[in-house]
GUBA-729908 format. One line per field, with one value per atom (N, C-alpha, C): y, z, x; atom name. Coordinates in pm, whole numbers, plus 32768, in hexadecimal, padded with zeros to 4 digits. Atoms other than C-alpha are relative to their C-alpha. Layout:
! GUBA-729908
py <- [Y:...]
pz <- [Z:...]
px <- [X:...]
atomo <- [CA:...]
This chain:
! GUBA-729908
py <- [8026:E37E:7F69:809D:E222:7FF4:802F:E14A:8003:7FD9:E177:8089:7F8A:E2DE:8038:8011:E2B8:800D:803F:E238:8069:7F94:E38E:8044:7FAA:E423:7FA6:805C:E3C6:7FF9:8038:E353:8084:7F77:E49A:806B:7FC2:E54C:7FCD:8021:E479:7FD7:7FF5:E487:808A:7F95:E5EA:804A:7FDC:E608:7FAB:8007:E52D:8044:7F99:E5F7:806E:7FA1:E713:8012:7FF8:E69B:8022:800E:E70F:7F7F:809A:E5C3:7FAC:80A0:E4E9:8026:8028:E476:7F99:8070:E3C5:7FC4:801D:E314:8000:804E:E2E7:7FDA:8022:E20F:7FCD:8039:E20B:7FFF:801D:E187:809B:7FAA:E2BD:804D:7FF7:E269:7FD2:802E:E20B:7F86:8055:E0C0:7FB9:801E:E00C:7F59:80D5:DE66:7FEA:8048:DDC4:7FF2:800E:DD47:8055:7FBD:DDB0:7FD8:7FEF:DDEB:803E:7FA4:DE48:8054:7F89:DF44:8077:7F65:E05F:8047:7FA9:E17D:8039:8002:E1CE:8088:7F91:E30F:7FF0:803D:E33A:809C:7F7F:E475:7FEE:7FF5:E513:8073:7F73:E656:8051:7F9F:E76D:7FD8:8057:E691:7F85:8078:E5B2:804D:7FD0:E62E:7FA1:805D:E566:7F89:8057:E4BB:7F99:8049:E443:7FA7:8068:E3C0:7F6C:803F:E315:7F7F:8055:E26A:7FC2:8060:E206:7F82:8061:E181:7F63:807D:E08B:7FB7:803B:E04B:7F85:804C:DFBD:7FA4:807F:DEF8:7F8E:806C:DE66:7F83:805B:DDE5:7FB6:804A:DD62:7F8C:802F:DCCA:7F58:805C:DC0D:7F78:8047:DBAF:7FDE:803E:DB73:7FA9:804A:DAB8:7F79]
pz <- [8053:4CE3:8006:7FEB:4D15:7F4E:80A8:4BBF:7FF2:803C:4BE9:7FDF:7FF6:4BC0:7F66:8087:4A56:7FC9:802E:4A0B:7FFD:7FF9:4A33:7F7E:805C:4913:7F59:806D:4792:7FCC:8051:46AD:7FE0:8027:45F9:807E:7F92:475F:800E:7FBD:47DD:7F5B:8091:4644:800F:7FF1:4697:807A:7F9F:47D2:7FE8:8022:476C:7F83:806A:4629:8044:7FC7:471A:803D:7FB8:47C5:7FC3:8048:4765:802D:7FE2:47F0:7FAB:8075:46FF:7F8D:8085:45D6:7FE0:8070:44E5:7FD1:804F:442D:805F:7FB7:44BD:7F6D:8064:43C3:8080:7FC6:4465:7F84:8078:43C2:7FFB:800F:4342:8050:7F7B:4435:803D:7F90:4559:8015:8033:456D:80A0:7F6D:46B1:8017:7FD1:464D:7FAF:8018:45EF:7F4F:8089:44C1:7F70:8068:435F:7FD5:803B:4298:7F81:803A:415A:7FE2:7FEE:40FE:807F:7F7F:41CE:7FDB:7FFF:419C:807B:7FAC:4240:7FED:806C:4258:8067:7FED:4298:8026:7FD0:4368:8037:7FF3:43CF:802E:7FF2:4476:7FC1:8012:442C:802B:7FDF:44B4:7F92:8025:43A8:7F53:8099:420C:7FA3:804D:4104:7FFC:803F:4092:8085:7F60:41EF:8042:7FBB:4243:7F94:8058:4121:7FF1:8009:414D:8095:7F52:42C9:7FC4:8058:420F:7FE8:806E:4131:804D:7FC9:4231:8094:7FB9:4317:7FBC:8070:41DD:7FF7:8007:41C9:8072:7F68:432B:8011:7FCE:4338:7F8B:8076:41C2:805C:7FA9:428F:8078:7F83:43C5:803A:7FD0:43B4:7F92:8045:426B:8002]
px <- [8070:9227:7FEE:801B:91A0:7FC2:7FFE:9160:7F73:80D3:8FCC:8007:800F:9020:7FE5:7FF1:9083:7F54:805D:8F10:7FDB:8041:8EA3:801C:7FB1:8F66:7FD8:8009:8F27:8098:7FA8:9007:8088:7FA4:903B:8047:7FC0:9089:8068:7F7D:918D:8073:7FB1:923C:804C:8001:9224:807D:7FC0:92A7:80A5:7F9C:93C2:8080:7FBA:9422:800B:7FEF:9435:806F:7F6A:9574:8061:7F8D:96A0:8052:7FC5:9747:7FD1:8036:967A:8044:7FA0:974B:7FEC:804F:967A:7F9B:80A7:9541:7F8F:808A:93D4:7FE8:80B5:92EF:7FBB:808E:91A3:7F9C:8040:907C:7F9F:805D:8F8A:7F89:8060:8E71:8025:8013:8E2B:7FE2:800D:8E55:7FC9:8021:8D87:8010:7FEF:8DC4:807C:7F9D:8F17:7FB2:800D:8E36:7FF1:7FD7:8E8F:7F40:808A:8D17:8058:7FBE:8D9E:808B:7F6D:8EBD:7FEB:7FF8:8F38:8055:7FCF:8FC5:806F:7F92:912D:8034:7FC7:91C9:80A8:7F7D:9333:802C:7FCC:93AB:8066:7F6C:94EB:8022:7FDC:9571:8054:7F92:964A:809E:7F7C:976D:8055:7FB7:978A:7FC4:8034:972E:7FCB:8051:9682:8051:7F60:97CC:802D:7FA8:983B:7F6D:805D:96BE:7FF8:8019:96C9:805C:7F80:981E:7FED:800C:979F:7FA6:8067:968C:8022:7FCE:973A:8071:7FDB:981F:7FCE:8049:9734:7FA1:8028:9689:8062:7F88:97DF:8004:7FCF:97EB:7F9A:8073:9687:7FFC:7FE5:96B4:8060:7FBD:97EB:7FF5:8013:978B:7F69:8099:95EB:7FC9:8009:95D8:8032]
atomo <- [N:CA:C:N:CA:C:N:CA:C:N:CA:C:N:CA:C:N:CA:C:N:CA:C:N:CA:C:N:CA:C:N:CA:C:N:CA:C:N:CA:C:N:CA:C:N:CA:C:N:CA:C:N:CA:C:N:CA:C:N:CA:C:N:CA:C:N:CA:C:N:CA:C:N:CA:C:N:CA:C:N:CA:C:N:CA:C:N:CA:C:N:CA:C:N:CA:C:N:CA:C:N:CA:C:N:CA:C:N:CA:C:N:CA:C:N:CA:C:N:CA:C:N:CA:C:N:CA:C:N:CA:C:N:CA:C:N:CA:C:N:CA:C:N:CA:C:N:CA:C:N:CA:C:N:CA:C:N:CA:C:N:CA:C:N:CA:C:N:CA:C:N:CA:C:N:CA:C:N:CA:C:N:CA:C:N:CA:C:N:CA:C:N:CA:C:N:CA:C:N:CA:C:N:CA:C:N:CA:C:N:CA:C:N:CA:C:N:CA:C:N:CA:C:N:CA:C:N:CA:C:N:CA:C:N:CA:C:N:CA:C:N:CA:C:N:CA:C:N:CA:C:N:CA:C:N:CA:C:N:CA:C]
């Protein structure tokens, strides 16, 4: 698959197709829509998905552990 290939696919497809793996272990946030410029207009709506590989409790604790690390090391 070459990286123009991607461009074909939306957002929610390739969310999709990754929650489909059993190999994936762990969060997507993507934003709601479809988002086509870098620039923020406003709020946005985020949603926060997860497979059958990991349970509320355990996305939740990736979560906060990756708040931790960005908290750390981008502030």
């Amino acid at each position: 698959m070459q990286p123009s290939d991607l461009e074909l696919y939306t957002t929610r497809d390739l969310v999709e197709e990754l929650l489909r793996r059993k190999t994936f272990q762990g969060v997507v946030v993507h934003s709601d829509q479809e988002c086509k410029s870098s620039d923020w207009d406003g709020e946005r709506i985020f949603k926060v998905r997860f497979n059958n590989n990991l349970d509320a409790e355990q996305a939740c604790r990736l979560l906060n552990v990756i708040s931790e690390h960005m908290d750390r090391h981008y502030s």
